[in-house]
C-alpha positions in Angstrom: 57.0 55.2 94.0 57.8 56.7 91.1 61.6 55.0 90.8 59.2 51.9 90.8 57.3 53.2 87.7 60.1 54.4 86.3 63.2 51.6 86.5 64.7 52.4 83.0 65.2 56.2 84.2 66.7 55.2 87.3 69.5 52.8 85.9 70.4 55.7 83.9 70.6 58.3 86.2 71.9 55.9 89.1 75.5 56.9 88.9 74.4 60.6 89.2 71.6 59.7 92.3 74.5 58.2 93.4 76.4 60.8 93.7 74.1 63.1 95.5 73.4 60.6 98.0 76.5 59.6 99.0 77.8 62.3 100.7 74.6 62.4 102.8 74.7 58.5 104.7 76.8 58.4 107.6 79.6 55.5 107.8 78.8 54.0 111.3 79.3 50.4 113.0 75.1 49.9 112.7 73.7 47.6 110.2 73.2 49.2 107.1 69.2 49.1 107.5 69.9 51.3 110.4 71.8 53.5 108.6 70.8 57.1 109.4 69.8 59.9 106.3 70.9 63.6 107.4 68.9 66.3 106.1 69.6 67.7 103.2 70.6 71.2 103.3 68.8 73.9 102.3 70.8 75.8 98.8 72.7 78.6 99.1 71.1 79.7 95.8 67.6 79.7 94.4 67.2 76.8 92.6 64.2 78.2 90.4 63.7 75.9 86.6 66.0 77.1 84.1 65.7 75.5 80.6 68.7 75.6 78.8 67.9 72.8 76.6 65.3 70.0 76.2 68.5 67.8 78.1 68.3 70.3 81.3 68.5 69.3 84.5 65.3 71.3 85.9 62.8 70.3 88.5 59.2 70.8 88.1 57.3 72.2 90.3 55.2 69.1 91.0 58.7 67.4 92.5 58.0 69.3 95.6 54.3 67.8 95.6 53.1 70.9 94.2 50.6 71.4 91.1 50.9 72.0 88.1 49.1 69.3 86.3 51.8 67.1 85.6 51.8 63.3 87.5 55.0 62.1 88.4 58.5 63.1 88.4 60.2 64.0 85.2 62.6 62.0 83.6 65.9 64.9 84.9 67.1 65.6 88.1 68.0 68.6 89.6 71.5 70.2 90.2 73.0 69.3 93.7 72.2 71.7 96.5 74.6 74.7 96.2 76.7 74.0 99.6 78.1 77.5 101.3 81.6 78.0 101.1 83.0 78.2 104.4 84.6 82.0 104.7 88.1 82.6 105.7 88.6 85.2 107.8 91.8 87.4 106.5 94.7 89.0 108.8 94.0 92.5 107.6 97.3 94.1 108.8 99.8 93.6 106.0 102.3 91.3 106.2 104.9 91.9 108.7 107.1 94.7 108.2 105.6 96.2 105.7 103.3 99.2 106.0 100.0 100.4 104.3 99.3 104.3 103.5 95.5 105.2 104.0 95.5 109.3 103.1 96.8 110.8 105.6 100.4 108.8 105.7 100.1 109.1 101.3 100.1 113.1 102.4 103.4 112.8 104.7 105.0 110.1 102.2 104.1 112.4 98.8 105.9 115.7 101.0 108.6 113.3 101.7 109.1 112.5 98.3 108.3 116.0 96.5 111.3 117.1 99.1 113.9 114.6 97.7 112.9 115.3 94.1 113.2 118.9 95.0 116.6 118.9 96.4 117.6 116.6 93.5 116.8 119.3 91.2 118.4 121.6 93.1 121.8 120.2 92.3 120.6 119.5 88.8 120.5 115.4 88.9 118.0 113.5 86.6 115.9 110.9 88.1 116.1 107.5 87.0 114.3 103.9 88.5 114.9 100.5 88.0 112.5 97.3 88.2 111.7 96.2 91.9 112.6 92.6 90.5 115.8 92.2 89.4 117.8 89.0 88.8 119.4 87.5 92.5 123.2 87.8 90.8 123.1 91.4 90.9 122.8 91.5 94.5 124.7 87.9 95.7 128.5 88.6 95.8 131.2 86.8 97.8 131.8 88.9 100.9 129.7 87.6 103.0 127.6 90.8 103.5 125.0 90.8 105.4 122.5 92.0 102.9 122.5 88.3 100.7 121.2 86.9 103.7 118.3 89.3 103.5 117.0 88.8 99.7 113.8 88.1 99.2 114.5 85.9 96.6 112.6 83.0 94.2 112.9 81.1 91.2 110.5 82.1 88.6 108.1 79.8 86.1 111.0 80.7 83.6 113.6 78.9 86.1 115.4 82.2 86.6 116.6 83.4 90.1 115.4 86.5 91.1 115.0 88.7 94.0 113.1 91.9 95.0 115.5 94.6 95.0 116.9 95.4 98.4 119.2 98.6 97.4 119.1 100.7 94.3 123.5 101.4 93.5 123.6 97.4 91.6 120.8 98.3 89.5 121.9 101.7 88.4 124.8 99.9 88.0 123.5 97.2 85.7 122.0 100.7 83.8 125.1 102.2 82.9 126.8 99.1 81.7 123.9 98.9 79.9 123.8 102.6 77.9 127.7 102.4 77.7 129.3 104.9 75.8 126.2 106.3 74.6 125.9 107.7 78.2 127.8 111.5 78.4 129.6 111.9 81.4 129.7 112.6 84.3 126.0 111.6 84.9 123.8 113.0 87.7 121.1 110.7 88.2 119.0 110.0 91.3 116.2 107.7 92.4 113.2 107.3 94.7 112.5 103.6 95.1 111.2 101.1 97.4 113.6 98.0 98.9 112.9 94.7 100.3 115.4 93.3 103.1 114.2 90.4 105.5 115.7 91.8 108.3 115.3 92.3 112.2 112.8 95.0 113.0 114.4 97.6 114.7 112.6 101.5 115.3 113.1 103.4 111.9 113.9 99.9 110.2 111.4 97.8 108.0 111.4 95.0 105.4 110.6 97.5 103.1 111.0 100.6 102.7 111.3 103.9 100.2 114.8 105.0 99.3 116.6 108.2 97.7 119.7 107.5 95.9 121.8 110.1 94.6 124.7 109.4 92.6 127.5 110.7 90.2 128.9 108.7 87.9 132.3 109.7 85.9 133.9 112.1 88.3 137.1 110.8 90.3 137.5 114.0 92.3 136.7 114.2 96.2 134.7 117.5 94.9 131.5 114.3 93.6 131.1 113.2 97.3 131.5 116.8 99.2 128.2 117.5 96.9 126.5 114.3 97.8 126.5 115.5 101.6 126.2 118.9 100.7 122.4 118.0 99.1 121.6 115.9 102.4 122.4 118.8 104.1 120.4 121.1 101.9 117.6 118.7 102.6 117.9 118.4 106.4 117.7 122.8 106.4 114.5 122.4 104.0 112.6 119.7 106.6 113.8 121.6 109.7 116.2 119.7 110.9 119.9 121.5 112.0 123.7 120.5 112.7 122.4 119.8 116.3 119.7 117.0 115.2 121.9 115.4 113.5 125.7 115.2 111.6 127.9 113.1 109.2 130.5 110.6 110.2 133.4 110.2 107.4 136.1 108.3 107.2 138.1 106.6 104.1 138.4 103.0 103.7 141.7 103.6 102.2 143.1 104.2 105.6 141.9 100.6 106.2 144.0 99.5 103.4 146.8 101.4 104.6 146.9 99.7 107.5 146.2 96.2 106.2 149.2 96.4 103.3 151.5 97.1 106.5 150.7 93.6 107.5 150.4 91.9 104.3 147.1 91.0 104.6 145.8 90.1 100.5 143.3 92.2 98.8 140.8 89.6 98.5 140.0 89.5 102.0 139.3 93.1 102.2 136.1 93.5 101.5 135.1 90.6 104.2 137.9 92.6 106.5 135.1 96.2 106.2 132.1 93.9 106.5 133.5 92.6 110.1 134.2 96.3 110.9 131.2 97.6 110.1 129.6 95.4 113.1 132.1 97.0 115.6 128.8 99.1 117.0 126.4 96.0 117.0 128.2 93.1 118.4 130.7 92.9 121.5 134.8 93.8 120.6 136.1 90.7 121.6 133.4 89.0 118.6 135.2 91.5 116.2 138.3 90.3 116.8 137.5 86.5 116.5 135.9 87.1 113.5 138.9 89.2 112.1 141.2 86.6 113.2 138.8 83.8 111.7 139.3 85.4 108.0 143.1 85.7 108.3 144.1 88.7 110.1 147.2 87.9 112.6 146.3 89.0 116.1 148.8 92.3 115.7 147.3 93.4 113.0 144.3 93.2 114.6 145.1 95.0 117.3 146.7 97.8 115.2 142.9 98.0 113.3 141.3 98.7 116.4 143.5 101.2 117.7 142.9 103.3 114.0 139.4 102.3 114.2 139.2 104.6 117.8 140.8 107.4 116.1 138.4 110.6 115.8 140.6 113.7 114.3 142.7 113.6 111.2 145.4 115.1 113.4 145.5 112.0 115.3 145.1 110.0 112.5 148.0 111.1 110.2 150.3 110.7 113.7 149.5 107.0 113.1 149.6 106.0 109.0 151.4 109.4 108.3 150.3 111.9 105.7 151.7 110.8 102.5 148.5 108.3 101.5 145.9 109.1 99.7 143.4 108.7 101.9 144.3 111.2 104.6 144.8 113.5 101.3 141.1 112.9 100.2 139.9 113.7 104.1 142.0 116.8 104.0 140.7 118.0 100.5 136.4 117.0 101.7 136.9 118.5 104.8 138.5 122.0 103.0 135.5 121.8 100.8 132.8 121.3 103.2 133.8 124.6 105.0 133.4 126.3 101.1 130.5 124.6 101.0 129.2 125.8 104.0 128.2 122.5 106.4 131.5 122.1 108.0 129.6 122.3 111.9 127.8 119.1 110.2 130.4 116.9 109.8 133.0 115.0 111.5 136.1 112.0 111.1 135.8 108.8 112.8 137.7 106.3 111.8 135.6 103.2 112.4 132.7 103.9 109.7 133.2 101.7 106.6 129.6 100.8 105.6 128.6 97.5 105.4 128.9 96.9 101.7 131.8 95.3 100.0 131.5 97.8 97.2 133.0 101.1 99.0 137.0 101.9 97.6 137.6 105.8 99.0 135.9 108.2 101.1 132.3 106.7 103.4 130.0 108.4 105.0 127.3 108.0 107.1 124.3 110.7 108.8 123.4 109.7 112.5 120.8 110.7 115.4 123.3 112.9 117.7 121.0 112.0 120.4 122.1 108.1 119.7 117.9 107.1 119.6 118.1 106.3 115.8 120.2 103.7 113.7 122.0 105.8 110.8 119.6 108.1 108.8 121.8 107.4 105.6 125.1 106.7 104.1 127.0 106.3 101.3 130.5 106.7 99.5 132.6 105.7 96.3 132.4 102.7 94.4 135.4 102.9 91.6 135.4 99.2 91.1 131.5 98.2 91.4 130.6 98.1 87.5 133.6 95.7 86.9 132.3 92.8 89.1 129.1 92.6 86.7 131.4 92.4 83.8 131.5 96.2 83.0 134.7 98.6 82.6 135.3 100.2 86.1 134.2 103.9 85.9 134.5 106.1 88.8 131.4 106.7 91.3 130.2 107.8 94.2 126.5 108.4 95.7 123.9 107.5 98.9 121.0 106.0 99.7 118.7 107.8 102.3 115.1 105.8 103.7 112.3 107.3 104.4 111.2 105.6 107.4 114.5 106.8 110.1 113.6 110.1 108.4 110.1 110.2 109.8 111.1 108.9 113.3 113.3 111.3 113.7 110.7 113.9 112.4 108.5 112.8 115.5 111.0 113.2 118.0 112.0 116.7 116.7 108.6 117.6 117.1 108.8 118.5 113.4 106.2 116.2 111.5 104.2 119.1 109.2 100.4 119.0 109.5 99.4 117.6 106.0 95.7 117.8 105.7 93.4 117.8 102.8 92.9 120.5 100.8 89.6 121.4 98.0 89.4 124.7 96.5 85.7 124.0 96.1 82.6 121.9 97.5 80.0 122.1 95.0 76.8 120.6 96.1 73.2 120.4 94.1 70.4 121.9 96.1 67.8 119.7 94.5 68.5 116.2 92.7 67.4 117.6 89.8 70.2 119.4 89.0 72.8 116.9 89.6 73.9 117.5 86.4 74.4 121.4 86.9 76.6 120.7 90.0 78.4 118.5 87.3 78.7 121.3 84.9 80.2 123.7 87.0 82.8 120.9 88.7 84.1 120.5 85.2 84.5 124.1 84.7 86.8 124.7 87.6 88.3 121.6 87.3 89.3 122.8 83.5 90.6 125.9 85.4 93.1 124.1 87.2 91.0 124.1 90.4 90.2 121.1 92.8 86.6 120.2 93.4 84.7 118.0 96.0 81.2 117.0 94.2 78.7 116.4 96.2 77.0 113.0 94.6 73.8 112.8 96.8 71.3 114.5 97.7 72.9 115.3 101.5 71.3 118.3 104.0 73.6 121.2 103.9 74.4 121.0 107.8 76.5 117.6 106.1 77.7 119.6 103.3 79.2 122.1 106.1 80.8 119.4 108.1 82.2 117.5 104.6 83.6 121.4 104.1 85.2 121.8 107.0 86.9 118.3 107.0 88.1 118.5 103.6 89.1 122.0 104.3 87.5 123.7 101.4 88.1 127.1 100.4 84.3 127.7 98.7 81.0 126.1 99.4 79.3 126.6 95.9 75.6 125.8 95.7 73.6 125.0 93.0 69.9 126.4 93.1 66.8 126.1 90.9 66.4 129.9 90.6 70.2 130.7 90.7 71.0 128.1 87.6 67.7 129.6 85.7 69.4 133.0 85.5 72.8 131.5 85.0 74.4 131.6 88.5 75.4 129.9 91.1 75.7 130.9 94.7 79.4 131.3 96.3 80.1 131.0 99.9 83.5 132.2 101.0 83.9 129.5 103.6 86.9 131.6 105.7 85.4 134.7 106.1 81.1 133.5 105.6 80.8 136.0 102.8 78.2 134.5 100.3 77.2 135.9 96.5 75.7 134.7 93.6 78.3 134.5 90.5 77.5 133.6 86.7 78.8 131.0 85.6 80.9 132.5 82.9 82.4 134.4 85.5 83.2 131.4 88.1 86.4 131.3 88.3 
């Protein structure tokens, strides 16, 4: 045997034969002359000599009892078989509650989009974004909102807490405090971001999802928030949807304070106080009131809340707290201005939306499905005192956010989802692989002219080239011929009406 001849070779390569054999005996209760050899299996690569160096581990071809000339073995062993790493099969839906967008959902999304930065022109607002990752603090305040217990949050390799954004007002916030005086108000800025909540799945409601925020910042005057819901509006009329899809529910949580101060109940419990509320749709009354009572409000003033929380008309509602406060003023003066406006059939009072962040100070607002199928489309409202809790002097502010995906459901139940299919100006197709690069030439010319072209990159029959037309919806078929490019043309087909001529190229426009 050649180990035999060769017993200085093997002591030194024994640790590596070692090695490689190991893994191929089978640990068994049979004496160890019994011990069974598995097969070795076959590489998943070639294993063909490489030498790298006059050191290489390369096997001749006589250590497969082939040829070659040589006697023996030589003095290096060949690499270990190449074993086959086992594949893992990938869930290839994304993760849960969260959504891809192959083209044809990009082309509803993009019209979505181009429709809120429209609108946000319209009213003559700048747009503005923030990172998606933002530091936890910004978002982790003491009210117990619901929203802290939806953060997806981490500690980074820097040790920092951080959190994927799940609204956009805190950053915009962090913005402002950020430019300070350098910023001119008031400032009209709005966003189109996306937002991570962990949160129950509900129709229209995702863990994440695409957001428009408009907001003013610097003007104390109920005049900032009748334009907010004034550009909703404008956008609902541009989409197709009317005061009979869908209206506005506004109410101040100033009356809520009102109320409260009547029954000395402190400030600091307030914002928990809204929070409660704000769940008076979700969870049964009697859980509202033990959670009221649980935080410190006395079992009259409880009852007191509710009964304002039922009210629906300002009439009704100044009969209870009176008309001397400010917020009943504030209603009064919105409601004046949404008839001057012009969307006064779009909105009305009820007295039990406060929204369910601490933030809010005045007037809140919130769009809903009048059909009751959808959770609220959007909402929104001043926040006076947000840039003071992240160290920041308070200025006055108002604004919304609006999601994207309650906007699309209620889209498909209107029946009003527009049909957003893809559309070429040209198809330009070679005739003959030789003149790939003519087909390339005249692409690049219309595409200098502004136009869109679909090039043709193989050599495809034109009953294909037909069929890619009329899925791509192409307004020309322009083919490229050996006789045509000689004398400087190329042949136009008029794909709408089948009218076909030949065009020079200086001419194609």
């Amino acid at each position: 045997m050649a180990a035999a001849a060769k017993p200085s070779s093997f002591l030194i390569l024994r640790p590596r034969l070692n090695q490689f054999l190991k893994p191929l005996f089978v640990s068994s209760s049979v004496p160890l002359g019994r011990a069974r050899l598995l097969p070795i299996p076959k590489p998943l690569f070639s294993t063909t000599p490489r030498t790298h160096s006059s050191v290489a581990f390369a096997r001749s071809p006589s250590d497969n009892g082939g040829g070659g000339g040589g006697g023996g073995r030589s003095g290096a062993l060949a690499p270990a078989p190449v074993a086959a790493e086992e594949v893992q099969k990938i869930d290839v839906n994304p993760p849960k509650g969260t959504r891809d967008f192959p083209p044809e959902e990009m082309r509803l999304r993009n019209w979505l989009f181009r429709n809120f930065r429209e609108v946000s022109g319209l009213f003559g607002f700048e747009e503005v974004d923030f990172p998606v990752l933002e530091s936890e603090a910004l978002f982790v305040r003491k009210a117990g909102e619901e929203i802290r217990d939806q953060l997806y949050c981490f500690e980074d390799r820097g040790n920092r807490r951080v959190a994927l954004r799940p609204e956009l007002t805190p950053s915009l916030a962090r913005l402002v405090i950020q430019k300070g005086k350098s910023l001119s108000l008031p400032v009209k800025w709005f966003a189109v971001g996306q937002c991570w909540r962990y949160e129950r799945m509900t129709r229209g409601r995702r863990r994440e999802h695409y957001q428009w925020n408009m907001d003013i910042i610097g003007v104390p005057e109920v005049t900032a928030e009748a334009e907010l819901i004034s550009s909703i509006v404008t956008f609902f009329k541009r989409i197709g949807i009317t005061a009979s899809d869908v209206g506005f529910k506004v109410s101040s949580r100033k009356v809520l304070q009102e109320v409260l101060s009547r029954y000395s109940i402190r400030d600091e419990l307030f914002g928990k106080v809204c929070i409660i509320i704000d769940k008076i749709e979700k969870i049964p009354l009697d859980d509202i009131k033990k959670e009221l009572k649980s935080v410190g409000v006395s079992t009259e003033a409880v009852e007191q809340l509710l009964q304002v929380l039922s009210i629906k008309s300002l009439t009704e509602l100044e009969e209870i707290v009176g008309d001397a406060g400010e917020a009943v003023a504030e209603l009064k003066q919105l409601f004046s201005l949404a008839d001057k406006f012009g969307y006064s059939e779009w909105i009305q009072f009820d007295a039990s939306i406060v929204r369910g962040l601490a933030y809010y100070t005045g007037i809140v607002f919130e769009g809903f499905d009048r059909e009751g199928k959808l959770r609220a489309i959007c909402g929104g409202g001043r926040y006076d005192r947000l840039l003071s809790t992240f160290g920041g002097d308070d200025i006055p502010a108002c604004g919304f956010g609006f999601g994207d995906a309650v906007v699309v459901e209620l889209l498909k139940e209107k029946g009003l989802l527009p049909e957003l299919s893809l559309q070429v100006d040209n198809i330009v197709c070679a005739l003959d692989h030789d003149l790939q690069g003519a087909a390339a030439t005249v692409a690049s010319i219309l595409r200098d002219k502004g136009q869109s072209v679909d090039l043709v990159l193989e050599n495809k029959p034109l009953k294909w080239v037909f069929k890619r037309a009329a899925r791509i919806n192409a307004d020309r078929l322009i083919l490229v011929g050996s006789s045509e490019w000689q004398r400087g043309m190329v042949s136009v087909k008029i794909l709408s009406t089948g009218e076909q001529r030949e065009i020079k190229l200086d001419e194609l426009e």
